[in-house]
PQR file of N, CA, C, O and H, with PARSE charges and radii, in Angstrom:
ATOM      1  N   UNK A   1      89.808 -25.240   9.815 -0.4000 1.5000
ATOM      2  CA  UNK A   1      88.792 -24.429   9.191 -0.0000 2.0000
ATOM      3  C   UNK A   1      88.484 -23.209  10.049  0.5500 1.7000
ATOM      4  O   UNK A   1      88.355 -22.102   9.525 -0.5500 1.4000
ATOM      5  N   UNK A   2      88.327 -23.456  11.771 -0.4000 1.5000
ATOM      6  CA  UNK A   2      88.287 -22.394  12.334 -0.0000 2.0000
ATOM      7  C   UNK A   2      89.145 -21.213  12.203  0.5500 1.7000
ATOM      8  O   UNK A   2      88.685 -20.080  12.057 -0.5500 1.4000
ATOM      9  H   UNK A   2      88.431 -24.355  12.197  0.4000 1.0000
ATOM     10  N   UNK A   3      90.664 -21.545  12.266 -0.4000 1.5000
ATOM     11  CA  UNK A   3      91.666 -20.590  12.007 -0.0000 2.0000
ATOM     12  C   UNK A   3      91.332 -20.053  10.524  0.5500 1.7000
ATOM     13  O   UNK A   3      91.143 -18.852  10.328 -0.5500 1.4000
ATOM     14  H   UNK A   3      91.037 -22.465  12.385  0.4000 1.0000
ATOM     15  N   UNK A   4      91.290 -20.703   9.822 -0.4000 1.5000
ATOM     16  CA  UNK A   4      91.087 -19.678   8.567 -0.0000 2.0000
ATOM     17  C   UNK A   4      89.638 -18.721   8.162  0.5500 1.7000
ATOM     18  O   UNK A   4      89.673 -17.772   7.379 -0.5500 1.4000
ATOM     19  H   UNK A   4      91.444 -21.678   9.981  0.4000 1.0000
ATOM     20  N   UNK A   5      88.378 -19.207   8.886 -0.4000 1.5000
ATOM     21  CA  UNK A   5      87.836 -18.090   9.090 -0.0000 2.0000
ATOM     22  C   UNK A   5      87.964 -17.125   9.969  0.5500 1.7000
ATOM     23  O   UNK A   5      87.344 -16.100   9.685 -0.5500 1.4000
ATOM     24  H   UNK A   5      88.350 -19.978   9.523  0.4000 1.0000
ATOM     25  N   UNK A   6      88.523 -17.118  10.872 -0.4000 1.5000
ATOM     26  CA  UNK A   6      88.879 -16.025  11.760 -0.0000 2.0000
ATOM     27  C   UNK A   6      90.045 -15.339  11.223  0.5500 1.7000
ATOM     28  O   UNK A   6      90.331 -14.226  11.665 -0.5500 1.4000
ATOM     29  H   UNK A   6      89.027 -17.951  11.103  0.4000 1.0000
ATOM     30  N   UNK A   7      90.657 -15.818  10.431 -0.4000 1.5000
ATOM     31  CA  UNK A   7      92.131 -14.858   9.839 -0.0000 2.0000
ATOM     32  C   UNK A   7      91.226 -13.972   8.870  0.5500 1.7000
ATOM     33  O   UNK A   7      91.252 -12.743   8.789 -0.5500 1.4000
ATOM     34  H   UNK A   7      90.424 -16.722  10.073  0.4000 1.0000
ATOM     35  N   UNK A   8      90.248 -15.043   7.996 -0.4000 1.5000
ATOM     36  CA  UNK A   8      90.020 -14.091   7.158 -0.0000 2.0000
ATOM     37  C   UNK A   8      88.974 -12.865   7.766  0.5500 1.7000
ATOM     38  O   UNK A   8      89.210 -11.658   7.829 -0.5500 1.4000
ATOM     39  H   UNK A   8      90.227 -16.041   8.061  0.4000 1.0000
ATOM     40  N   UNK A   9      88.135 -13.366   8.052 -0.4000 1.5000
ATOM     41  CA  UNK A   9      87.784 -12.005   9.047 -0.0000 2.0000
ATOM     42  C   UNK A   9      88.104 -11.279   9.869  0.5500 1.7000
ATOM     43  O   UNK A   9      87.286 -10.503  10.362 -0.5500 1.4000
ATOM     44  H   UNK A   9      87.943 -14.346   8.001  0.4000 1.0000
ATOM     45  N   UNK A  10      89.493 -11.321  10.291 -0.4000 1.5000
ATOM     46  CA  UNK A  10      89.866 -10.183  10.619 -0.0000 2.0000
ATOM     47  C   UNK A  10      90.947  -9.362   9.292  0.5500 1.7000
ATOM     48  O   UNK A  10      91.258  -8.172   9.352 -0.5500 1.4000
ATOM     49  H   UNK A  10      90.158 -11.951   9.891  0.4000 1.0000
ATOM     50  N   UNK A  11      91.305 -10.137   8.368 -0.4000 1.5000
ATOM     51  CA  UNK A  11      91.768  -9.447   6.988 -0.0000 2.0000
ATOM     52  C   UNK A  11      90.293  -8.273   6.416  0.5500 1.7000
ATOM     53  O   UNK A  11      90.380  -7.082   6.115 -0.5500 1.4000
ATOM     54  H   UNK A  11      91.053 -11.103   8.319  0.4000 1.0000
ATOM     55  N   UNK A  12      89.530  -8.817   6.425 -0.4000 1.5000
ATOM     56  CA  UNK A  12      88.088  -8.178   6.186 -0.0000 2.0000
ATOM     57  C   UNK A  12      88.087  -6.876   6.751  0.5500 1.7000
ATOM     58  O   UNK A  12      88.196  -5.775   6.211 -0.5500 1.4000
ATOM     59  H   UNK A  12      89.459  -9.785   6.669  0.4000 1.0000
ATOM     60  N   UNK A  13      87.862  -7.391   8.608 -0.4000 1.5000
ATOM     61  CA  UNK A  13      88.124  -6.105   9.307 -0.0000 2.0000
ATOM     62  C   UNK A  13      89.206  -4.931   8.948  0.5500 1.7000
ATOM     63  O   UNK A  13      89.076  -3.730   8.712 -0.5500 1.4000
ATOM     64  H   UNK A  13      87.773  -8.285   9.047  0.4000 1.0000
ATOM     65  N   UNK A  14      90.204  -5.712   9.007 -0.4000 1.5000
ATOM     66  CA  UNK A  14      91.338  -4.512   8.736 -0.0000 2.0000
ATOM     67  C   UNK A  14      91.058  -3.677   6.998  0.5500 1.7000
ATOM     68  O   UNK A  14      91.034  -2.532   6.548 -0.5500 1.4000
ATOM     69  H   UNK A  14      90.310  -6.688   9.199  0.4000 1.0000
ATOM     70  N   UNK A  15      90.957  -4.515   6.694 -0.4000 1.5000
ATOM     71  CA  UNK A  15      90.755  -4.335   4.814 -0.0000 2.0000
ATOM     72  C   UNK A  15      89.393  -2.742   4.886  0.5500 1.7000
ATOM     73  O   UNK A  15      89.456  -1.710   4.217 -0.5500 1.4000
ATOM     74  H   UNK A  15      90.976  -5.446   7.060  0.4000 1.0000
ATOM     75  N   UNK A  16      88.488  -3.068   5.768 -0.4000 1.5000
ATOM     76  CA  UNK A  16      87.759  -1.813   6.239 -0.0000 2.0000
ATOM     77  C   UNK A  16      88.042  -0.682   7.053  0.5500 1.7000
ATOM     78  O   UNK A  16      87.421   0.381   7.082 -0.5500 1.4000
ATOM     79  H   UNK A  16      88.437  -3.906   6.311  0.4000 1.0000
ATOM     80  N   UNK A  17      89.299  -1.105   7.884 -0.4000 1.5000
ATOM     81  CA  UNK A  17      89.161   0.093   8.504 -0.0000 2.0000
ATOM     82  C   UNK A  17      90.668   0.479   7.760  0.5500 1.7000
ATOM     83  O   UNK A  17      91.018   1.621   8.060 -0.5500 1.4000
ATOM     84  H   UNK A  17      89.803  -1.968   7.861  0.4000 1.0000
ATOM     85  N   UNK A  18      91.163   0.109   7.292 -0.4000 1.5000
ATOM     86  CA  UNK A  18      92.100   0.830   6.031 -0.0000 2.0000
ATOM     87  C   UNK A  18      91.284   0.797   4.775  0.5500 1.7000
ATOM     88  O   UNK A  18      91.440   0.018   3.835 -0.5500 1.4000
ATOM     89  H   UNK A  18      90.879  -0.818   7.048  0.4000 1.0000
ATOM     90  N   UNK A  19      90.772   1.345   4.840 -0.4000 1.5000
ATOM     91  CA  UNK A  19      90.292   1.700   3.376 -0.0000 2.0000
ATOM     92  C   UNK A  19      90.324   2.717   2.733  0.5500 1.7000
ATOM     93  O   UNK A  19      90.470   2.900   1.524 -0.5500 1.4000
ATOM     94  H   UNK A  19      90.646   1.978   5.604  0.4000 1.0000
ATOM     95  N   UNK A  20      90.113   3.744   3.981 -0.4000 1.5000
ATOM     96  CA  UNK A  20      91.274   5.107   2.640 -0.0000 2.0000
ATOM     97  C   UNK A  20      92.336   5.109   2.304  0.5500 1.7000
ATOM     98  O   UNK A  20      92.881   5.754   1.408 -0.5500 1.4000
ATOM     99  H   UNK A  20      89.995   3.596   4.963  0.4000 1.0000
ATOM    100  N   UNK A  21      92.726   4.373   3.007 -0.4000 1.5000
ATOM    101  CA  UNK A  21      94.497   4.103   2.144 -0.0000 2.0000
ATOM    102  C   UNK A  21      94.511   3.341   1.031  0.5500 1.7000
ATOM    103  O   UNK A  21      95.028   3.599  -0.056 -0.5500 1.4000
ATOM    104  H   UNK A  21      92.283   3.849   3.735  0.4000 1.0000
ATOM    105  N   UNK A  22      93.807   2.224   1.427 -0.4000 1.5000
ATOM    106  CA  UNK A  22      94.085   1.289   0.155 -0.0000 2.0000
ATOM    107  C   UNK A  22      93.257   1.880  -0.961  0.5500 1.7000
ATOM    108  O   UNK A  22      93.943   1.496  -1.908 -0.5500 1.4000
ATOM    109  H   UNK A  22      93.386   2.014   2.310  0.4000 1.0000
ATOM    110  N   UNK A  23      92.438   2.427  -1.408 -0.4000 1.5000
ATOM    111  CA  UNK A  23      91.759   3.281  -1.894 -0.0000 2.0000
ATOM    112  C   UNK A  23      92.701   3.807  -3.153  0.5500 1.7000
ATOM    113  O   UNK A  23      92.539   3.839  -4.373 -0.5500 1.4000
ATOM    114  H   UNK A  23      91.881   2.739  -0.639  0.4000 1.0000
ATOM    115  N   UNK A  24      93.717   4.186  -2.294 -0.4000 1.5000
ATOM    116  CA  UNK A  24      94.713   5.473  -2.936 -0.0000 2.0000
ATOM    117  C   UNK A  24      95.383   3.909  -3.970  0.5500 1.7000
ATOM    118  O   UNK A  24      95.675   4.099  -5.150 -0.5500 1.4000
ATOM    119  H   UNK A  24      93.849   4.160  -1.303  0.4000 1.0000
ATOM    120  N   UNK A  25      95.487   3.010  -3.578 -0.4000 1.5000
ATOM    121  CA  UNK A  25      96.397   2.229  -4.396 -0.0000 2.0000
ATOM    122  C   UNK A  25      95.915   1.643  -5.960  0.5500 1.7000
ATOM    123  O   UNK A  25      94.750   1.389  -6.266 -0.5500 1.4000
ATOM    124  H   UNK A  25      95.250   2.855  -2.619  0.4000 1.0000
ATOM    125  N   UNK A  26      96.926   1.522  -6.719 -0.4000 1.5000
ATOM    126  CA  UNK A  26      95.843   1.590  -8.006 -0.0000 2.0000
ATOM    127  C   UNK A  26      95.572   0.069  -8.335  0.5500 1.7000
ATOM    128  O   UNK A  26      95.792  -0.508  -9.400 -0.5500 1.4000
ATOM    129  H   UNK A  26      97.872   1.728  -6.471  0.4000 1.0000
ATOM    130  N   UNK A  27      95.198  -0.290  -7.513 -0.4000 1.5000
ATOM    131  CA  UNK A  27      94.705  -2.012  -7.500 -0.0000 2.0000
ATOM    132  C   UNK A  27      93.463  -2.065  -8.104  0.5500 1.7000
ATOM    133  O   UNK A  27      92.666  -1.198  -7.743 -0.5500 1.4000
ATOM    134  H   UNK A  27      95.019   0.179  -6.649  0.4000 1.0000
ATOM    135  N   UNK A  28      93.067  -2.932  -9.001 -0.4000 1.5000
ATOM    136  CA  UNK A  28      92.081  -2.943  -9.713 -0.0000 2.0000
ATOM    137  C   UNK A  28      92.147  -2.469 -11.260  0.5500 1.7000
ATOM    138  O   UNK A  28      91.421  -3.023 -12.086 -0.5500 1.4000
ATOM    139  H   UNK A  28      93.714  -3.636  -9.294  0.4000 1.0000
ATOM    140  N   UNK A  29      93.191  -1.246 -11.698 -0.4000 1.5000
ATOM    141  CA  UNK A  29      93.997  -0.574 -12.715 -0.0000 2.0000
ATOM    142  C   UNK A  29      94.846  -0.538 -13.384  0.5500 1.7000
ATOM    143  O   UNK A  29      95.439   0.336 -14.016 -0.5500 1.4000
ATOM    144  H   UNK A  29      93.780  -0.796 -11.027  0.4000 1.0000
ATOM    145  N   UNK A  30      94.972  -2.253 -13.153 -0.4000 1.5000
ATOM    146  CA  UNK A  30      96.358  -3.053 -13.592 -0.0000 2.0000
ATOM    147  C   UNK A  30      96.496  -2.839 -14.775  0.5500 1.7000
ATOM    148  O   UNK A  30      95.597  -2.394 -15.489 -0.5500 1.4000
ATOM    149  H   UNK A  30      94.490  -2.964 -12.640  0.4000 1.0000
ATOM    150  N   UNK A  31      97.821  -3.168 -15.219 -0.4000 1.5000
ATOM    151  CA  UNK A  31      98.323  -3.099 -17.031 -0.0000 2.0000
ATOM    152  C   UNK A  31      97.888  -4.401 -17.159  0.5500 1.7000
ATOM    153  O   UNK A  31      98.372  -5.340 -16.528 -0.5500 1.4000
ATOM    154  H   UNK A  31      98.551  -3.529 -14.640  0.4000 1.0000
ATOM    155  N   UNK A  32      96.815  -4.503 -18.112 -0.4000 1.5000
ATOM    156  CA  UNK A  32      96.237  -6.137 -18.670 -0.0000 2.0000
ATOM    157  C   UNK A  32      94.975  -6.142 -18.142  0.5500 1.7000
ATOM    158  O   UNK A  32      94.279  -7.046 -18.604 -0.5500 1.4000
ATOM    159  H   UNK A  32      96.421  -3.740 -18.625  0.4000 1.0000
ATOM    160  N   UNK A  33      94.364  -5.343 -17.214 -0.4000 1.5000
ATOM    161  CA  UNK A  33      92.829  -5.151 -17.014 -0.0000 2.0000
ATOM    162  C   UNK A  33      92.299  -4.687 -18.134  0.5500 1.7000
ATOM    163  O   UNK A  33      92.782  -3.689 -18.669 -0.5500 1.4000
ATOM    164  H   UNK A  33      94.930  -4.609 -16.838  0.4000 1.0000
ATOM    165  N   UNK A  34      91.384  -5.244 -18.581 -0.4000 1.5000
ATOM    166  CA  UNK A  34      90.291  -4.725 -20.278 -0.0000 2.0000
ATOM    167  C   UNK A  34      89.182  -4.038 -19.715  0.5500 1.7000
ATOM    168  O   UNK A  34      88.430  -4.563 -18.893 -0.5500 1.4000
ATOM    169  H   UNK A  34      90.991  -6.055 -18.147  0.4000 1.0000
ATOM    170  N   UNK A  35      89.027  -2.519 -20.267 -0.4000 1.5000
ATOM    171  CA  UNK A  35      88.497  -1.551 -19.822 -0.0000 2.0000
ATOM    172  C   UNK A  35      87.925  -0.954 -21.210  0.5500 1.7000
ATOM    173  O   UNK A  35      88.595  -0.308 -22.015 -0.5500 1.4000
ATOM    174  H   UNK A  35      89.637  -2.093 -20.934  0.4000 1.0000
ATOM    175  N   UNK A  36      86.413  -1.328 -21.351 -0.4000 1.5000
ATOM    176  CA  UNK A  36      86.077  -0.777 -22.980 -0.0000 2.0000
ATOM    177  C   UNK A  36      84.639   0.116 -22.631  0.5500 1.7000
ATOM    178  O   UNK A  36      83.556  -0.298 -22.218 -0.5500 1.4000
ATOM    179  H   UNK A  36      85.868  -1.853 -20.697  0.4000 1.0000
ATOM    180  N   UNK A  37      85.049   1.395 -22.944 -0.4000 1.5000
ATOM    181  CA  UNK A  37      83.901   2.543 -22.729 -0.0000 2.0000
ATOM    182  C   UNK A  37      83.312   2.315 -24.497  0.5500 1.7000
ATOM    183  O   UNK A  37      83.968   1.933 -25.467 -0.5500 1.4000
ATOM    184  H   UNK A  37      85.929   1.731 -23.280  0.4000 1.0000
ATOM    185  N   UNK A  38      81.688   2.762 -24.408 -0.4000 1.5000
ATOM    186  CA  UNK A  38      81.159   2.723 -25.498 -0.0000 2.0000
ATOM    187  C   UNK A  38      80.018   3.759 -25.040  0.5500 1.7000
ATOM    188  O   UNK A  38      80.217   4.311 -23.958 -0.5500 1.4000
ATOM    189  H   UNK A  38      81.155   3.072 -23.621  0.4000 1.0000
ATOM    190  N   UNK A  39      78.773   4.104 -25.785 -0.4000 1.5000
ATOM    191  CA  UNK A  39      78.036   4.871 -25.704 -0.0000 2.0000
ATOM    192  C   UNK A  39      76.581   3.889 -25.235  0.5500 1.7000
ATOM    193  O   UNK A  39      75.769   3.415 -26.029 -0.5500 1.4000
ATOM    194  H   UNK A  39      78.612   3.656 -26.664  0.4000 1.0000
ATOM    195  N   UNK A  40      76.554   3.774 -23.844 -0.4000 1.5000
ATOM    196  CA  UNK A  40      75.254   3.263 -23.340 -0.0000 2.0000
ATOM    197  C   UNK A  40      76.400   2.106 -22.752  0.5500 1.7000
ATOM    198  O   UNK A  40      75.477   1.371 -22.399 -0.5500 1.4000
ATOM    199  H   UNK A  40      77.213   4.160 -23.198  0.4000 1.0000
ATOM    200  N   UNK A  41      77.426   1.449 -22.415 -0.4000 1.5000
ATOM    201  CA  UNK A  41      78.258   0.487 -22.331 -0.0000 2.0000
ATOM    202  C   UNK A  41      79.428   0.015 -22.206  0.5500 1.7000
ATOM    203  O   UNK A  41      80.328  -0.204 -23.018 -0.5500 1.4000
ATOM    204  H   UNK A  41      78.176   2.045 -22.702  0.4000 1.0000
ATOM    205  N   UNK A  42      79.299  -0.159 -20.781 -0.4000 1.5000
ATOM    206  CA  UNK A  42      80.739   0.107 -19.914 -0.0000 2.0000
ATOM    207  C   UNK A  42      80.990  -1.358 -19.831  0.5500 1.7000
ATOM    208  O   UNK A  42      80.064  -2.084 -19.468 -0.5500 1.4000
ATOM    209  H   UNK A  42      78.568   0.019 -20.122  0.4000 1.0000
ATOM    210  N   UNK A  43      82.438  -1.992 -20.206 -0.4000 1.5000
ATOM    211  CA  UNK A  43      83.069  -3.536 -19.754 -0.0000 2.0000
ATOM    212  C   UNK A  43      84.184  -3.530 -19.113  0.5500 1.7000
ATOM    213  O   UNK A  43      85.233  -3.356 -19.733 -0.5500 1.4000
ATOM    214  H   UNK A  43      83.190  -1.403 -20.501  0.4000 1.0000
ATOM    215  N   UNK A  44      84.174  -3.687 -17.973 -0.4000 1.5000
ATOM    216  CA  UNK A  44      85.708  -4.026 -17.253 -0.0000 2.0000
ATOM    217  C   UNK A  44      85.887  -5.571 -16.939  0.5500 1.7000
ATOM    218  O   UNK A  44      85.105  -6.396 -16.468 -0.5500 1.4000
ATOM    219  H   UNK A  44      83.322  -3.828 -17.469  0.4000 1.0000
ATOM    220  N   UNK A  45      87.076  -5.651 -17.330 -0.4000 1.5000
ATOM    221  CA  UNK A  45      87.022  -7.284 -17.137 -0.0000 2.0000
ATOM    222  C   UNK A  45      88.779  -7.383 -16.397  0.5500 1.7000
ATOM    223  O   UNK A  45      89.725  -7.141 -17.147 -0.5500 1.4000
ATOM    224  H   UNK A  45      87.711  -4.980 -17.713  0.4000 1.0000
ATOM    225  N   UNK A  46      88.976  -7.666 -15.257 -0.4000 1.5000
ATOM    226  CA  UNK A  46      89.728  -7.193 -14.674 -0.0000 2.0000
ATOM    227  C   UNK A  46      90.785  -8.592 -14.496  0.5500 1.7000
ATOM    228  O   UNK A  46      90.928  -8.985 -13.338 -0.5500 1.4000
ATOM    229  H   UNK A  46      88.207  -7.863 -14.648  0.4000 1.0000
ATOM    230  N   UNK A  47      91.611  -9.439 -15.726 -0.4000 1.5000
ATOM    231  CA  UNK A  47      92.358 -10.302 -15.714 -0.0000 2.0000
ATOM    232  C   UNK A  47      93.762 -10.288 -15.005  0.5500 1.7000
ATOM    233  O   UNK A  47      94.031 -11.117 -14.136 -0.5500 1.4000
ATOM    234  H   UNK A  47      91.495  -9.120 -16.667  0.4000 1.0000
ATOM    235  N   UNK A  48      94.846  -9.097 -15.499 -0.4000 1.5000
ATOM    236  CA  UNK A  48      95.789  -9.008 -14.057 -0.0000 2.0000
ATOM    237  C   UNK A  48      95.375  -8.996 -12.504  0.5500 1.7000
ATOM    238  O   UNK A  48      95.795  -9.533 -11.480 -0.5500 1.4000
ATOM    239  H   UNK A  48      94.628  -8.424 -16.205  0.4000 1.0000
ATOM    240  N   UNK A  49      94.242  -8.029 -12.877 -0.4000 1.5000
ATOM    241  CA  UNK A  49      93.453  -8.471 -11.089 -0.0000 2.0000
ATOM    242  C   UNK A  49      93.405  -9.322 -10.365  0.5500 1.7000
ATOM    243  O   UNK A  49      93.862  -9.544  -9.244 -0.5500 1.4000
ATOM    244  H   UNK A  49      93.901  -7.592 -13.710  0.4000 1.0000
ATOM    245  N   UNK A  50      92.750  -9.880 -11.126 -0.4000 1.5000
ATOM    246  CA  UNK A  50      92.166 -11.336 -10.616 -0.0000 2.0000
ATOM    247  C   UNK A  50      93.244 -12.724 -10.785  0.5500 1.7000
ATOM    248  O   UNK A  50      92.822 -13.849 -10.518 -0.5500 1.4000
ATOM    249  H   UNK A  50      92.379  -9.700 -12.036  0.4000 1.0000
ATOM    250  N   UNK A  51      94.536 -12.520 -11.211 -0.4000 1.5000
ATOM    251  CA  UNK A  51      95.406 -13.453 -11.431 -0.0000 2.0000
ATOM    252  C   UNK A  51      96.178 -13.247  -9.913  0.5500 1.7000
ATOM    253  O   UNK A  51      96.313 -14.028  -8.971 -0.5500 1.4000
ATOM    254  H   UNK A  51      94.879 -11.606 -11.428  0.4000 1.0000
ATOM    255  N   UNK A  52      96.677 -11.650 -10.144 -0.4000 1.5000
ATOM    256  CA  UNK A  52      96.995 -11.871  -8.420 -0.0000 2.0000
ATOM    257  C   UNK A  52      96.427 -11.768  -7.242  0.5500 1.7000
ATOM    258  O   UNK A  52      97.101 -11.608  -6.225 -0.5500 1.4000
ATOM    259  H   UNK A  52      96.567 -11.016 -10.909  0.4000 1.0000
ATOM    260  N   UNK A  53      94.961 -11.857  -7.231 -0.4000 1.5000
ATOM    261  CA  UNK A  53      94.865 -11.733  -6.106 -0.0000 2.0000
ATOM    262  C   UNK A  53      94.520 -13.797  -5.874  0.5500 1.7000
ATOM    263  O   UNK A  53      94.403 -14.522  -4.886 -0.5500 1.4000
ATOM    264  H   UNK A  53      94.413 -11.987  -8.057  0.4000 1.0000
ATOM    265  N   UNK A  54      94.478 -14.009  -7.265 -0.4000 1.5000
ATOM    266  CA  UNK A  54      94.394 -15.688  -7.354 -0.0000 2.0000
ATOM    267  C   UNK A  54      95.510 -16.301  -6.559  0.5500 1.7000
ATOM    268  O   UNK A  54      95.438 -17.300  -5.844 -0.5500 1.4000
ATOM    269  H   UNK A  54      94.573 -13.420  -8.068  0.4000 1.0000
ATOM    270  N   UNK A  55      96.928 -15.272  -6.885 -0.4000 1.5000
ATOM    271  CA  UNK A  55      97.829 -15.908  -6.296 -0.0000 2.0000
ATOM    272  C   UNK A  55      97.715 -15.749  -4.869  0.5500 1.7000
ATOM    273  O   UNK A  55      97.515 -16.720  -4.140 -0.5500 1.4000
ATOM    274  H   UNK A  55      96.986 -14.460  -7.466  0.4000 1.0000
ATOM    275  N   UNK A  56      97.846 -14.413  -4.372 -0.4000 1.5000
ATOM    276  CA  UNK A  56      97.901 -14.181  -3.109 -0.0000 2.0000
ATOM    277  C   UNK A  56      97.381 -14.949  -2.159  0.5500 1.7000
ATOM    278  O   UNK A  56      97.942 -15.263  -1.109 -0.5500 1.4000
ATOM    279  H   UNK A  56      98.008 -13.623  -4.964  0.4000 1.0000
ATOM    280  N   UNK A  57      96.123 -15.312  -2.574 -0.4000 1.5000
ATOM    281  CA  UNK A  57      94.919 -16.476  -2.016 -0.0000 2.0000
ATOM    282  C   UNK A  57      95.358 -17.470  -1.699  0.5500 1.7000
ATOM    283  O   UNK A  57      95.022 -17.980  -0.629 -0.5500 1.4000
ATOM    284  H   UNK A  57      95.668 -15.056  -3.426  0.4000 1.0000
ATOM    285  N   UNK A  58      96.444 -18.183  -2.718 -0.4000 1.5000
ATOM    286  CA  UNK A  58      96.709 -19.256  -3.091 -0.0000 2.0000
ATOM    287  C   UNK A  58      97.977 -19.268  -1.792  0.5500 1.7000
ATOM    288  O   UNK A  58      97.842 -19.887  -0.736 -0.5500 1.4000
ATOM    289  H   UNK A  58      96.717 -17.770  -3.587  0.4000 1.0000
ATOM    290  N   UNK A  59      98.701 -18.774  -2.013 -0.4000 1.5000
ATOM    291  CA  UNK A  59      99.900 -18.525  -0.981 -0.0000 2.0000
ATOM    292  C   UNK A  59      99.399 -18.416   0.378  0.5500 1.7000
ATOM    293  O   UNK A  59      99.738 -19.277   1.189 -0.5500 1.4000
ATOM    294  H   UNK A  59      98.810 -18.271  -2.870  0.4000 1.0000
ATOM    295  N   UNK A  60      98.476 -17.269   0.801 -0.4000 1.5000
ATOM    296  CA  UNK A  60      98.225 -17.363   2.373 -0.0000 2.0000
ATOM    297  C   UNK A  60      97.508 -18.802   2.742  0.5500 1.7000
ATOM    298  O   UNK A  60      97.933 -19.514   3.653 -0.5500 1.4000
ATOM    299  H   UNK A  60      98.200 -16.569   0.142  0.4000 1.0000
ATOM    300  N   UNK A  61      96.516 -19.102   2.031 -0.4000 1.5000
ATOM    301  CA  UNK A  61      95.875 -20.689   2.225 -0.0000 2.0000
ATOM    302  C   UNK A  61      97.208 -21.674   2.250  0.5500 1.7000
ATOM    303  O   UNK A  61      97.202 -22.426   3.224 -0.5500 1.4000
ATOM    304  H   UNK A  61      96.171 -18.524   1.291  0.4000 1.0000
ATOM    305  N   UNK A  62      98.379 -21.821   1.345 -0.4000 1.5000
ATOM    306  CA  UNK A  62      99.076 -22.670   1.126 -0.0000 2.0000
ATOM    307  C   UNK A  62      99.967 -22.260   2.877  0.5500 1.7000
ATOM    308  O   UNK A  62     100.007 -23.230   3.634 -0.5500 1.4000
ATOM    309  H   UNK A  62      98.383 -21.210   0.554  0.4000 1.0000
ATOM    310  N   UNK A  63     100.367 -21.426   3.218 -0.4000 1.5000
ATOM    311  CA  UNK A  63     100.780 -20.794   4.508 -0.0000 2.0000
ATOM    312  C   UNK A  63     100.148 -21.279   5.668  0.5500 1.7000
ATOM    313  O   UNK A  63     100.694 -21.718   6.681 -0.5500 1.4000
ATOM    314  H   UNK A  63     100.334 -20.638   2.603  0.4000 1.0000
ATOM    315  N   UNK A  64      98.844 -21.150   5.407 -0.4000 1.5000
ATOM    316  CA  UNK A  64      98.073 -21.306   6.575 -0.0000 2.0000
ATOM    317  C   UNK A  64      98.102 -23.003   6.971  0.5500 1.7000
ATOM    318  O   UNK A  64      98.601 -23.496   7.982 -0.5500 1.4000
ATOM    319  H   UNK A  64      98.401 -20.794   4.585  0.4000 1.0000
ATOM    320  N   UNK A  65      97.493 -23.632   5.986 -0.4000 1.5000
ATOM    321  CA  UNK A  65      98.072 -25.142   5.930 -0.0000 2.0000
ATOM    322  C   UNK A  65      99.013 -25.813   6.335  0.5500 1.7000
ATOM    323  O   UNK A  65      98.848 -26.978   6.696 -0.5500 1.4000
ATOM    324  H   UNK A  65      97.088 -23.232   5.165  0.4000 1.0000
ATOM    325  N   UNK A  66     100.619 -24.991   6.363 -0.4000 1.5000
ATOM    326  CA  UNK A  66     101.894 -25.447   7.532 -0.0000 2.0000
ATOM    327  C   UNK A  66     101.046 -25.743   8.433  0.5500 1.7000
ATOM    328  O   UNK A  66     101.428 -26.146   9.532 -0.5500 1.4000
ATOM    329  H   UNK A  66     100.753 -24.044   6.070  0.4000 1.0000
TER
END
């Protein structure tokens, strides 16, 4: 448990001090993110998003566990 909060906080760290870069990347803008403008009513519902970063999660935890 110790190792994996300290990985992830330093992913955190770095994730901040790159952040104008990652910025530039169009993460979050995926093809399959639902994005519905209306008048008074904004919905983003961000499903490719959130599938990979489900995976990614899933993989470094499954990694870390070796």
């Amino acid at each position: 448990m110790q190792k994996l909060l300290i990985s992830l906080g330093l992913l955190v760290l770095a994730a901040g001090l790159f952040w104008p870069w990652l910025a530039r990347i169009p993460f979050g803008r995926l093809p399959g993110d639902i994005h519905i403008q209306r008048d008074g009513f904004d919905l983003y519902f961000p499903i490719t998003t959130g599938l990979l970063v489900s995976a990614v999660l899933s993989l470094l935890i499954w990694l870390f566990r070796r």
